[in-house]
N, CA, C and O atoms as a GROMACS GRO file, in nm:
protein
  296
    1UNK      N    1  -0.049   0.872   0.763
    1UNK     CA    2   0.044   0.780   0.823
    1UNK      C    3   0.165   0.770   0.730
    1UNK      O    4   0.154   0.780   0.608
    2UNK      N    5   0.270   0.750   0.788
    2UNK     CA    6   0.402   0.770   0.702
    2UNK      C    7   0.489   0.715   0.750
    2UNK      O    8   0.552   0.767   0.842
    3UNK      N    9   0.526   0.561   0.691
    3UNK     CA   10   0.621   0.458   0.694
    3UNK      C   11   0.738   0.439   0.591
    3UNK      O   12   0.757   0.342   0.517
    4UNK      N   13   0.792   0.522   0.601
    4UNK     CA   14   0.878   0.609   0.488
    4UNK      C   15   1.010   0.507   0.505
    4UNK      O   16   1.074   0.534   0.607
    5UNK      N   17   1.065   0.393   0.426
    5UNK     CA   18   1.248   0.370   0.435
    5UNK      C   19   1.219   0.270   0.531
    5UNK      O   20   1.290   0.302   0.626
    6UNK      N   21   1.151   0.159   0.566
    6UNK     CA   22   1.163   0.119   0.660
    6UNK      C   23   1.166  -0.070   0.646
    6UNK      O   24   1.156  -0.154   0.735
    7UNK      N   25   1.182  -0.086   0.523
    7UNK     CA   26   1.240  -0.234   0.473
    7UNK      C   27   1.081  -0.315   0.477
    7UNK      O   28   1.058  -0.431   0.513
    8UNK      N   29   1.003  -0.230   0.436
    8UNK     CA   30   0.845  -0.291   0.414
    8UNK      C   31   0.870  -0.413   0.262
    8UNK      O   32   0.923  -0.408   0.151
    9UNK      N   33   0.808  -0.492   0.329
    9UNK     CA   34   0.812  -0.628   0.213
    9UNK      C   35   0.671  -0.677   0.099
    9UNK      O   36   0.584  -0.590   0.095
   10UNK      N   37   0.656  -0.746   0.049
   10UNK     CA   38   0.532  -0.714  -0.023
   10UNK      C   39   0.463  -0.823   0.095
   10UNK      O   40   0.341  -0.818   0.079
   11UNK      N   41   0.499  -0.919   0.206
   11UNK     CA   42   0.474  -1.010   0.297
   11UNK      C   43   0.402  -0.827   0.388
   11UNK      O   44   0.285  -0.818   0.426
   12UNK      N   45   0.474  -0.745   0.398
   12UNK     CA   46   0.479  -0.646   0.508
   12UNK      C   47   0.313  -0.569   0.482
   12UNK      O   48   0.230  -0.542   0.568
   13UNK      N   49   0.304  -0.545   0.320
   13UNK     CA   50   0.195  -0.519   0.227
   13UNK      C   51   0.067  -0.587   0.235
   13UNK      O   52  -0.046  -0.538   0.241
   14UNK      N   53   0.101  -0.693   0.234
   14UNK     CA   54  -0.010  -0.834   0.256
   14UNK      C   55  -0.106  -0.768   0.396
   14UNK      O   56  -0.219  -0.720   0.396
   15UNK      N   57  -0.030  -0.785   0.482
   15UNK     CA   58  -0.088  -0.725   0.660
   15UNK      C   59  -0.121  -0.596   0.654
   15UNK      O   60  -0.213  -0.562   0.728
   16UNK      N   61  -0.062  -0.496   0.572
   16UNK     CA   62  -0.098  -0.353   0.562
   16UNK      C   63  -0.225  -0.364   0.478
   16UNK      O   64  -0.323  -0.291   0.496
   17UNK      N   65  -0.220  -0.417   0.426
   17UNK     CA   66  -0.400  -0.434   0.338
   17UNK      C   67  -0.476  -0.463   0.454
   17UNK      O   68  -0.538  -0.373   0.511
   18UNK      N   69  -0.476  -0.609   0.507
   18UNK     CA   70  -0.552  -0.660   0.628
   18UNK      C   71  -0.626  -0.550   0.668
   18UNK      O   72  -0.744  -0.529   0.642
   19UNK      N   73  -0.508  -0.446   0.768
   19UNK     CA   74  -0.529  -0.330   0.867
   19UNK      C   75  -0.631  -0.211   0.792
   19UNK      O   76  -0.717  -0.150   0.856
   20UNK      N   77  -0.605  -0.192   0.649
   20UNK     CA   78  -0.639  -0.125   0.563
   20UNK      C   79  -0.825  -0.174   0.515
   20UNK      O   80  -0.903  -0.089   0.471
   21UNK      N   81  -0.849  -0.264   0.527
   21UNK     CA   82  -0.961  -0.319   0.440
   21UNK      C   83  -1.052  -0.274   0.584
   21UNK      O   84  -1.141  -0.190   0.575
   22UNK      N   85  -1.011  -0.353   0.737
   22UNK     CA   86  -1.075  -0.322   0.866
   22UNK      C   87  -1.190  -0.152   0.865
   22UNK      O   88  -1.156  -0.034   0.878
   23UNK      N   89  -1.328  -0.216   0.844
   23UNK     CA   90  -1.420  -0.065   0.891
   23UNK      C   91  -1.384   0.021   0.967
   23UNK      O   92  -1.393   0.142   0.948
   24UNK      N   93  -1.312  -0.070   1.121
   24UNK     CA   94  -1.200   0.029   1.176
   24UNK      C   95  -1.110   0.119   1.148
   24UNK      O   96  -1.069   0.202   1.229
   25UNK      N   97  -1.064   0.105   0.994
   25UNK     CA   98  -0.936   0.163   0.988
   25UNK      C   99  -0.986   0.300   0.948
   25UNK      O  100  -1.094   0.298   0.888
   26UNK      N  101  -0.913   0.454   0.976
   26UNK     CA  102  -0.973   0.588   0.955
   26UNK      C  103  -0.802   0.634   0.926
   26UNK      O  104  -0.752   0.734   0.978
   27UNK      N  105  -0.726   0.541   0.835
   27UNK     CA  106  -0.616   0.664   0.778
   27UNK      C  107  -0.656   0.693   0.641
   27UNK      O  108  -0.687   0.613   0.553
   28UNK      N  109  -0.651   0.814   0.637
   28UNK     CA  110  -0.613   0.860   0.487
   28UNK      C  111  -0.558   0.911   0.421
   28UNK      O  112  -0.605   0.972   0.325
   29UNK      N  113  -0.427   0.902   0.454
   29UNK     CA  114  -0.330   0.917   0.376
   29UNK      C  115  -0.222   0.807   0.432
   29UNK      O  116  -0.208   0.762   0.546
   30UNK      N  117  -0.168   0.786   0.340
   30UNK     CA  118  -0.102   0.676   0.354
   30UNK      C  119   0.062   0.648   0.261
   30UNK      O  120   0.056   0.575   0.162
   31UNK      N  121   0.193   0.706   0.298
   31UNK     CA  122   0.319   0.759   0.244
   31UNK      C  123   0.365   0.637   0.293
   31UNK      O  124   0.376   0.617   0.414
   32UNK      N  125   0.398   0.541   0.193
   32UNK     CA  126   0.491   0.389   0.189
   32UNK      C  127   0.631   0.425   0.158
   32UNK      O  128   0.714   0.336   0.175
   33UNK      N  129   0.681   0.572   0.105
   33UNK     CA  130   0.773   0.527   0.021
   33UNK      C  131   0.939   0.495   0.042
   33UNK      O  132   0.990   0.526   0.150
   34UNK      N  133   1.001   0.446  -0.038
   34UNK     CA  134   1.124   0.431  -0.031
   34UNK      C  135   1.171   0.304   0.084
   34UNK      O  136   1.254   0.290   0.173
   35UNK      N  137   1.036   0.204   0.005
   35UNK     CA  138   1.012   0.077   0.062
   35UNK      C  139   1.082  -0.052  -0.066
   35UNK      O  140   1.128  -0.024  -0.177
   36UNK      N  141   1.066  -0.198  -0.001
   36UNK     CA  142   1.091  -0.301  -0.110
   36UNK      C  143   0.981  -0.357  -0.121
   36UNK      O  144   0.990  -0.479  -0.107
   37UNK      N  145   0.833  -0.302  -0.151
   37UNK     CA  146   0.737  -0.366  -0.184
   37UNK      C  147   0.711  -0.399  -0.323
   37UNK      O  148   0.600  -0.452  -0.335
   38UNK      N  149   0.762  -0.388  -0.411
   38UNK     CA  150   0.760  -0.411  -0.566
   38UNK      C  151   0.618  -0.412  -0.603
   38UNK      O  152   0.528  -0.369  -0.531
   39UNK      N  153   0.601  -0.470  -0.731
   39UNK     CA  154   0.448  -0.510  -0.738
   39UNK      C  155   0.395  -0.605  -0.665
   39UNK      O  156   0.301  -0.591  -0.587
   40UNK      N  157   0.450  -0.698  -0.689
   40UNK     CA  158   0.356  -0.792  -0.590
   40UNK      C  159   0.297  -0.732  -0.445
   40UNK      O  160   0.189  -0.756  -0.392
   41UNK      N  161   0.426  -0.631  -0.392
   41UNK     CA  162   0.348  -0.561  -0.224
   41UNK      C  163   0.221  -0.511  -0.312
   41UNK      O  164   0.108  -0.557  -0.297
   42UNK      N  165   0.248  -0.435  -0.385
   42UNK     CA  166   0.122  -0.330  -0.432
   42UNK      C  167  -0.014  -0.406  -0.487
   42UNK      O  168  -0.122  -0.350  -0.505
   43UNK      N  169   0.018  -0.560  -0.512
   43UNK     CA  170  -0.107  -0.625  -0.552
   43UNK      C  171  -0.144  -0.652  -0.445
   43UNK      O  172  -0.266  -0.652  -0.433
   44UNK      N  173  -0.054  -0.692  -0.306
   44UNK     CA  174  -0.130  -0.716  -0.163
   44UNK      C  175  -0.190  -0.578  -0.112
   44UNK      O  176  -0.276  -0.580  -0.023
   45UNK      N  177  -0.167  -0.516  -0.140
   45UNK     CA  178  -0.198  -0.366  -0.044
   45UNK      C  179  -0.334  -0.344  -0.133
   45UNK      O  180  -0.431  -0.309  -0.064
   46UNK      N  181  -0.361  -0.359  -0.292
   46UNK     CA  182  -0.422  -0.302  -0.338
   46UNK      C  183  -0.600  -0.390  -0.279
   46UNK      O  184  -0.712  -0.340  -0.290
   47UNK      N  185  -0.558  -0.541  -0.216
   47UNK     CA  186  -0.661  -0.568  -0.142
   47UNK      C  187  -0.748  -0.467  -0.048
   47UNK      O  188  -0.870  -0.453  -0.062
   48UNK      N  189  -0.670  -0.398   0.052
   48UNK     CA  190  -0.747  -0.334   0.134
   48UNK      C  191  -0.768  -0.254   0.063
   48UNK      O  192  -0.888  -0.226   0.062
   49UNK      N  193  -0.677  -0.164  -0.040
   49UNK     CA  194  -0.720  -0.009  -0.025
   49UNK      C  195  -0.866  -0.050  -0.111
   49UNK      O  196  -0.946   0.043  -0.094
   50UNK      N  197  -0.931  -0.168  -0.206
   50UNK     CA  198  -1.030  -0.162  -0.256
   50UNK      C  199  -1.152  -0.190  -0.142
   50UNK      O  200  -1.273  -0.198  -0.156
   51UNK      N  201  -1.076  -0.200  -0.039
   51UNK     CA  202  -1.229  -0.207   0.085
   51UNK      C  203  -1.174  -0.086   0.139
   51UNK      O  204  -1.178  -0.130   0.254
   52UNK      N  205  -1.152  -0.034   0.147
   52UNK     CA  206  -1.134   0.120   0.243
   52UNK      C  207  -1.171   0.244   0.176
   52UNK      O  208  -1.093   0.299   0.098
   53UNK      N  209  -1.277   0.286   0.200
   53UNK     CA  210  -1.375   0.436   0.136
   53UNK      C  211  -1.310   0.563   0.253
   53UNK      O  212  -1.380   0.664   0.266
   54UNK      N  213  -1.213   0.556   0.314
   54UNK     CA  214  -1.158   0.680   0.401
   54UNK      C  215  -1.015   0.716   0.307
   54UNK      O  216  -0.986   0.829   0.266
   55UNK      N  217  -0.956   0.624   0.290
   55UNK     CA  218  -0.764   0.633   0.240
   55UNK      C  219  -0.819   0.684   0.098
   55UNK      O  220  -0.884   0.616   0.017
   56UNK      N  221  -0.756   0.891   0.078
   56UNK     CA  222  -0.747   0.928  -0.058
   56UNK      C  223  -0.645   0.996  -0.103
   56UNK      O  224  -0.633   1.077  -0.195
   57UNK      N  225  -0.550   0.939   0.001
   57UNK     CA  226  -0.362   0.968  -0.085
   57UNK      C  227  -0.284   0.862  -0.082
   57UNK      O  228  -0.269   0.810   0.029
   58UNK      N  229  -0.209   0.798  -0.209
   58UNK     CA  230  -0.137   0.697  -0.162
   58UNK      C  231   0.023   0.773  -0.185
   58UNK      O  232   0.021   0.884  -0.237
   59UNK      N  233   0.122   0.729  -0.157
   59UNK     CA  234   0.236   0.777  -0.191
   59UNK      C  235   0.334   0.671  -0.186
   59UNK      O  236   0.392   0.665  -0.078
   60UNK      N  237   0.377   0.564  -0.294
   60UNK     CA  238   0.483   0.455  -0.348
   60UNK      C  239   0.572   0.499  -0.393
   60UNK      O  240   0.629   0.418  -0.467
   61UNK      N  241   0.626   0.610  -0.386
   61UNK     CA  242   0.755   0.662  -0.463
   61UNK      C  243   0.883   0.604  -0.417
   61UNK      O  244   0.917   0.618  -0.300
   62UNK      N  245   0.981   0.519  -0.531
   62UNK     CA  246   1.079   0.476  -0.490
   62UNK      C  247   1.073   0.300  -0.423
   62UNK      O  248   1.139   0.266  -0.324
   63UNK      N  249   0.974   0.199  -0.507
   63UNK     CA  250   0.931   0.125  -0.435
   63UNK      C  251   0.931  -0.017  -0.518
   63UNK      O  252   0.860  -0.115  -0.492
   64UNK      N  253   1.018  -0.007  -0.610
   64UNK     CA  254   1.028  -0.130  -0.690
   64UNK      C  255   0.918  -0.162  -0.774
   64UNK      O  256   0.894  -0.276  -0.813
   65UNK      N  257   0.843  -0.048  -0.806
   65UNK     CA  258   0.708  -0.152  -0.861
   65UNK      C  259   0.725  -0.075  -0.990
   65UNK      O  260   0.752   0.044  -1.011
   66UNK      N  261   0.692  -0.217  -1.098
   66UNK     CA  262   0.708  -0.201  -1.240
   66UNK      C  263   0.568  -0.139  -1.325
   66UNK      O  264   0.462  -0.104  -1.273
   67UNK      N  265   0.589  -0.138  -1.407
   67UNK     CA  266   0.468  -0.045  -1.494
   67UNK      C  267   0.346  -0.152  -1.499
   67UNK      O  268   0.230  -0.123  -1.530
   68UNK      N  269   0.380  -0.249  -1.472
   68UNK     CA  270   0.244  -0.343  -1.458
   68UNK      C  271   0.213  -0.338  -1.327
   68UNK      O  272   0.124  -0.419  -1.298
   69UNK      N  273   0.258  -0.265  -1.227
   69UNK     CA  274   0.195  -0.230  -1.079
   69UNK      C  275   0.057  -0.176  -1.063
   69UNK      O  276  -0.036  -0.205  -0.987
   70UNK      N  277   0.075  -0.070  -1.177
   70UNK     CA  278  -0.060   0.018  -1.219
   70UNK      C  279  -0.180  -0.018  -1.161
   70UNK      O  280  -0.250   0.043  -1.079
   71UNK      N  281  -0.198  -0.145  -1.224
   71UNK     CA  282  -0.338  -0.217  -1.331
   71UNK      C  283  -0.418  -0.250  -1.142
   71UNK      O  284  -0.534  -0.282  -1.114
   72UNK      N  285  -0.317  -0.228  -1.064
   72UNK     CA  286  -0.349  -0.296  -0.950
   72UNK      C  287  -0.426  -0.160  -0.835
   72UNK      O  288  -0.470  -0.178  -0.721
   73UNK      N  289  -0.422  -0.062  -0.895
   73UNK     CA  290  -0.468   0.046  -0.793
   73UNK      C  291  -0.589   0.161  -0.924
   73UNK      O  292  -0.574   0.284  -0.927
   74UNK      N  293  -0.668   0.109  -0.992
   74UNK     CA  294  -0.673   0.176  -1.108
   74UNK      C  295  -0.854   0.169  -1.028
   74UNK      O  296  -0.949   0.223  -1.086
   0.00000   0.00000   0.00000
């Protein structure tokens, strides 16, 4: 799935986890980039992706998130 440039918020992140954590959910791969999710999106997102055993590409390139974003997808 590839939501590439599209003014994603770390509020936008929050709900993309939601969708993400769902047993339902079967994406795996998953291209955010050249979004305004900073870290804080990436601490909401990093909710689902720790319930989701399908998603094994992420792609944040270009996305505001600082070197303490890391600690949140590790």
């Amino acid at each position: 799935m590839d939501i590439l440039d599209n003014e994603i918020t770390a509020l936008g992140c929050e709900f993309l986890g939601k969708v993400l954590s769902s047993p339902d959910c079967r994406i795996q791969k998953l291209k955010i980039d050249d979004n305004l999710i900073g870290t804080e999106g990436l601490k909401n997102l990093a909710f689902g992706l720790a319930k989701n055993p399908v998603l094994h590409k992420l792609s944040a390139k270009y996305c505001g998130i600082d070197k303490d974003g890391a600690k949140y997808i590790q």
